[in-house]
matplotlib code that plots the C-alpha trace (Angstrom):
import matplotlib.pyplot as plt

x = [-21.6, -25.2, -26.1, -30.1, -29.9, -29.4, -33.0, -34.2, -32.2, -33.3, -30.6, -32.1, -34.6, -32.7, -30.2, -26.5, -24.5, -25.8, -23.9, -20.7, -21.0, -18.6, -15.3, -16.7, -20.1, -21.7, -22.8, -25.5, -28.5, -26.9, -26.2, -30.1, -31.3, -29.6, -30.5, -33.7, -32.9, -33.7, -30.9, -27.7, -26.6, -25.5, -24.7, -21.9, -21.0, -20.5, -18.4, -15.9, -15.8, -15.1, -12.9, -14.6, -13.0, -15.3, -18.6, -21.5, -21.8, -23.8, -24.3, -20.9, -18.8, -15.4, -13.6, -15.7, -15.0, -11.3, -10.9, -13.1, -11.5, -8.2, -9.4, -10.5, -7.3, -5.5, -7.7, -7.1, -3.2]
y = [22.0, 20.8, 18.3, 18.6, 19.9, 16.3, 15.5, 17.9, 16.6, 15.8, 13.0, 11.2, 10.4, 9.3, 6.7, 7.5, 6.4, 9.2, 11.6, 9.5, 8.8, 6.4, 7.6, 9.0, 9.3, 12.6, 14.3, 16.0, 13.9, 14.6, 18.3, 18.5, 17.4, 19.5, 22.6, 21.5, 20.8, 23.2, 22.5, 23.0, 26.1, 24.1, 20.9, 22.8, 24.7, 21.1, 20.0, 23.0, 22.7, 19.2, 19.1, 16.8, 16.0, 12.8, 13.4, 15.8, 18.0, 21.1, 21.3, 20.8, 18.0, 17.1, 19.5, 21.9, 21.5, 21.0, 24.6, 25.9, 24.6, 25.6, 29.0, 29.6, 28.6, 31.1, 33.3, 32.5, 32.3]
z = [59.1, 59.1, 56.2, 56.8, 53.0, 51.9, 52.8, 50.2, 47.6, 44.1, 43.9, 46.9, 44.3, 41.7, 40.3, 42.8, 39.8, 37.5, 39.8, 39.3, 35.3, 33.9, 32.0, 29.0, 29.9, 29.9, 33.3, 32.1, 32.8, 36.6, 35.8, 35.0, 37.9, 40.0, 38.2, 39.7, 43.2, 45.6, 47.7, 45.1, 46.5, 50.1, 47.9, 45.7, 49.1, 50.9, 48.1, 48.0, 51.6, 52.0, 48.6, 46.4, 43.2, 41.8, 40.3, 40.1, 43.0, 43.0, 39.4, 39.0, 37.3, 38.6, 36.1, 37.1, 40.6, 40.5, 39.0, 41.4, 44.3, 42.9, 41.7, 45.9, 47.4, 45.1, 46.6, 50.1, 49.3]

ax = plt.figure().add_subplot(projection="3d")
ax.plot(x, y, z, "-o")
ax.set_aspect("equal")
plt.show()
């Protein structure tokens, strides 16, 4: 899988520890920015393929990604 998407990434340009907010810290400052990335599509697609479970991928917090990830292997099963 190709990661050229990274270099178009909105977060490359911001603060890494917004993606990664502390435990009861909001994610939406990092949900924001990626609304506005032009990459998010193949950033939420890397996480769910590589199974990440810690922070904001995609537009995605790690809620959000857990259910997802859980919701395709049910479909796969």
């Amino acid at each position: 899988m190709s990661e050229r998407w990274r270099e178009d990434a909105l977060c490359r340009q911001t603060d890494p520890n917004l993606f990664h907010p502390a435990p009861g810290c909001s994610p939406a400052p990092a949900k924001r920015t990626c609304m506005a990335c032009p990459v998010r599509p193949e950033c939420l697609d890397y996480a769910l393929d590589t199974r990440q479970h810690w922070g904001v991928w995609g537009g995605l917090d790690q809620n959000e990604l857990r259910r997802l990830n859980r919701a395709r292997r049910a479909q796969a099963a």
